[in-house]
N, C-alpha and C positions, 0 to 999 in steps of 0.2 A: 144266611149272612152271619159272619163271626166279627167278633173283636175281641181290643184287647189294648193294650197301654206300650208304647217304646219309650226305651229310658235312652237320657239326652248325655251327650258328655258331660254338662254343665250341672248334670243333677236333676234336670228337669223329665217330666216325661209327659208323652204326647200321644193322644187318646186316639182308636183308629176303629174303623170300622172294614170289611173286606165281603165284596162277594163274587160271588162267581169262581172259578176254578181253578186253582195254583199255577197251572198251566199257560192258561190264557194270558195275554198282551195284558198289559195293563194303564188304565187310566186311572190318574191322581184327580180327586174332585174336590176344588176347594170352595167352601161354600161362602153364603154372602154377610154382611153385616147389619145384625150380627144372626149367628147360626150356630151349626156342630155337624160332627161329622156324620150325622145320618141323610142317607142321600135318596131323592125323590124312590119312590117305586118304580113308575115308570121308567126312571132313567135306567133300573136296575135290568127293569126285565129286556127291555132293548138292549140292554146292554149281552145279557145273558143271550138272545138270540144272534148276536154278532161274535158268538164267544169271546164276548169283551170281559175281562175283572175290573169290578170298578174295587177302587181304594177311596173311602172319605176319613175324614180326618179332623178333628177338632183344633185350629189354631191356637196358639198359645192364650192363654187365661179364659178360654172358653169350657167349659161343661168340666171332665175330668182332664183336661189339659193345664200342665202347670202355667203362671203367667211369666211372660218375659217385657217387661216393663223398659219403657223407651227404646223397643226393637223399632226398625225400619224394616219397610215392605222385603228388602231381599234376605230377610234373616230368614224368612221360611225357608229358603232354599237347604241350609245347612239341617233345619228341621225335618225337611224330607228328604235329602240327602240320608241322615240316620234314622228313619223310619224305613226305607226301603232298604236298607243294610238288613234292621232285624227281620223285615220279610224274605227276606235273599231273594231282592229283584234290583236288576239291573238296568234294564232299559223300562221306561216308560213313555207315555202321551198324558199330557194334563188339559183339564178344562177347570177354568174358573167363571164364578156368576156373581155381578155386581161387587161388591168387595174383594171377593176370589180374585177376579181378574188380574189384578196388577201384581197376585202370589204367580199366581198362573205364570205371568210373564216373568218375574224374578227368577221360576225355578228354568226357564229355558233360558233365559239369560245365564244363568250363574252355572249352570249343569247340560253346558250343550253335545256333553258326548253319551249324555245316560239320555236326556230327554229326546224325543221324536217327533214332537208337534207341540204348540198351545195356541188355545181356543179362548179369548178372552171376550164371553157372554153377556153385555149391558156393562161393561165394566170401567171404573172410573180412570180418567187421566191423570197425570199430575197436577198438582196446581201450582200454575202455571199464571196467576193474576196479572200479568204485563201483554202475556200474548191469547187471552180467550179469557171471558168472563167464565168462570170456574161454575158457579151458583145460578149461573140464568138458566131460566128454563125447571128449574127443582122448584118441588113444593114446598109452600111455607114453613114446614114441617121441617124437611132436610135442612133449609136456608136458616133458620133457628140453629139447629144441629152445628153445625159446620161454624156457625159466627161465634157460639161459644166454644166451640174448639180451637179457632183462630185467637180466641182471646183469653183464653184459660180459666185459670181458678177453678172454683167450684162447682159453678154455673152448669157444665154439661153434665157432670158426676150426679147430680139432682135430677136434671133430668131422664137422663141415662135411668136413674133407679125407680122414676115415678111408671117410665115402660115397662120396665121388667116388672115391678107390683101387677100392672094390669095385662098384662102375660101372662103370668103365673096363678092368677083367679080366672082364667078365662078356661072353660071346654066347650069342644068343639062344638055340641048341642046350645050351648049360649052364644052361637055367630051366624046371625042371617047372613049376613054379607063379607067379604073380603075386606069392605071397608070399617066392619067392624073393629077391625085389627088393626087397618092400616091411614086410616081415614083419607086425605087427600093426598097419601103418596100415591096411590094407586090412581091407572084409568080408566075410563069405559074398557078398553080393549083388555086390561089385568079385572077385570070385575065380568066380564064375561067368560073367560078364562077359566077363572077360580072356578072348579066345580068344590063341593064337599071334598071329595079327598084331597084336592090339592091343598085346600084350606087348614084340614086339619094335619095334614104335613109340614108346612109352613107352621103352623102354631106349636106342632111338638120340635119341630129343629130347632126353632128358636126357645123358646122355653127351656129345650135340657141345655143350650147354649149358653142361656144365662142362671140355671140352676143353683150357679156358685159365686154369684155376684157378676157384673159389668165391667170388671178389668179390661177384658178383651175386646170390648166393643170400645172402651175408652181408645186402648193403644192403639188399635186399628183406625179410629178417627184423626189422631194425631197422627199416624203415621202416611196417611193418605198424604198429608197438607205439609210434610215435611220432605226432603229430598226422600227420595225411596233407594239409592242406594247403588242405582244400575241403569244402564240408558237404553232408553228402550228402542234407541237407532242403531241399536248396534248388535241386533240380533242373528246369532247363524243359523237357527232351525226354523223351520216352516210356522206362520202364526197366523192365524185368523183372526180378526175384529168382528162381532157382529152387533149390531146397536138397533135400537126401533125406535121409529118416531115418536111415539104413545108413548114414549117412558118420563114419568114425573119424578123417579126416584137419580137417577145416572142420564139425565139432557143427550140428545143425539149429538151434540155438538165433543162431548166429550168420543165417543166412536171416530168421529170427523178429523176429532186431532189425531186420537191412536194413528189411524188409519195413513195420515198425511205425513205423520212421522215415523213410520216404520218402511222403510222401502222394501218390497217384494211382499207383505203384509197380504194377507187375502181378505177383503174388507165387501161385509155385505151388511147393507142396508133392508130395514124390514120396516117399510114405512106402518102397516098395520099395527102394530108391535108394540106392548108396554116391557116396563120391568119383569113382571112374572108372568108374563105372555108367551116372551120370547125363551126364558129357559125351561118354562114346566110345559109347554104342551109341544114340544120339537126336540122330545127325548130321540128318537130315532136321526133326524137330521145332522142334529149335533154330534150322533157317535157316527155318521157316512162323512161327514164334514170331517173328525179330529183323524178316520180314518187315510181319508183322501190327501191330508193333510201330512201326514207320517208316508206317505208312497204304500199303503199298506200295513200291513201286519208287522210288529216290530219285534 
């Protein structure tokens, strides 16, 4: 696995990580909220059996990525737009997970002659508070989250900093459980899940995610809850929805709408399924999924 940093027109530059072989097809993998561009193992080595390249990436104000303050969800696109220039790649397939998602969908929205497929993994809707309760169904934890995001000031920026404190004291020999970490966002079915390595992969994504402070876990909050920029009915590439019952962090009901509002949408239901159920133990599915999705090899 290599990395390395792309510089932005704007000045900015955007943190990347890359594996598998110059050659191979490539999928964009944006990860969730909040995170960085280090991408599951498993996902890699599946990936590497498919001669797939995965590309991860650190969203803006995340790890070594510079911040872009008051961006909306489709700015990634212009961000990966100029990161796949400095790799000299052209065509991709993208998968996003929980946060990721709605990047996921901006970049086949905004970029439908480079991109090939997106796969939008437990990933949030807009909100949308007239037609779906946005927060039913999230843990009290999220539902905190999101109300002082709705309401500004300070409030989340507190919060936001008191997680990342106990983040960044945590190793992975100090976490019996998943729930150590995540306390009641997670379910039975993400707590069964969780072995050790996925545990401590999660803990280090996050952690080098927030290494340089919470910026990006702010504007990603805000920018969920604001227009995001792009309509997600008006999509011309191939996309997938996949959502699970079990999830306390992203409600099934959020999949339900993607799903209902995207026409031609490939939309599956995993009733078993939490939040880190459904992206960390169906590393192989998910790359036959974005492949089947793209007609193949792109």
């Amino acid at each position: 696995m290599t990395g390395g940093s792309a510089q932005l027109e704007d000045g900015r530059t955007l943190e990347y990580v890359r594996a598998g072989e110059p050659e191979w097809p490539v999928v964009v993998i944006h990860h969730g909220t909040p995170g960085s561009a280090l991408v599951p193992p498993d996902l890699a080595t599946a990936a590497s059996e498919r001669r797939l390249q995965l590309v991860g990436y650190s969203r803006a104000g995340y790890a070594g990525s510079s911040r872009h303050e008051a961006r909306d969800i489709a700015a990634v696109a212009a961000d990966i737009g100029a990161l796949l220039d400095t790799l000299d790649i052209v065509r991709f397939a993208t998968i996003g997970w929980s946060g990721g998602g709605p990047h996921a969908l901006a970049c086949a929205s905004r970029m439908p002659a480079r991109c090939a497929a997106a796969l939008s993994v437990a990933g949030v809707a807009p909100y949308l508070p007239d037609e779906f309760d946005w927060m039913e169904g999230m843990s009290s934890d999220n539902q905190a989250e999101f109300a002082q995001t709705l309401e500004g000031g300070s409030a989340l920026d507190e919060s936001l900093a008191v997680f990342r404190e106990v983040i960044l004291a945590l190793g992975p020999q100090e976490i019996g459980s998943i729930k150590d970490v995540f306390g009641d966002l997670v379910s039975d079915a993400d707590v069964e899940a969780a072995t050790p390595q996925i545990t401590a992969f999660l803990l280090g994504n996050i952690a080098t995610g927030l290494a340089n402070g919470t910026g990006g876990w702010h504007d990603d909050d805000q920018a969920f809850v604001r227009p995001w920029g792009f309509d997600v009915d008006a999509m011309e590439v191939p996309v997938g929805i996949w959502f699970g019952d079990a999830d306390r962090m992203v409600p099934a009901r959020h999949g339900e709408w993607l799903g209902s509002h995207m026409p031609g949408a490939r939309v599956r239901r995993f009733p078993a399924d939490g939040h880190l159920s459904l992206m960390l133990s169906r590393s192989g599915e998910l790359l036959d999924e974005i492949l089947d999705l793209a007609g193949g090899k792109w």
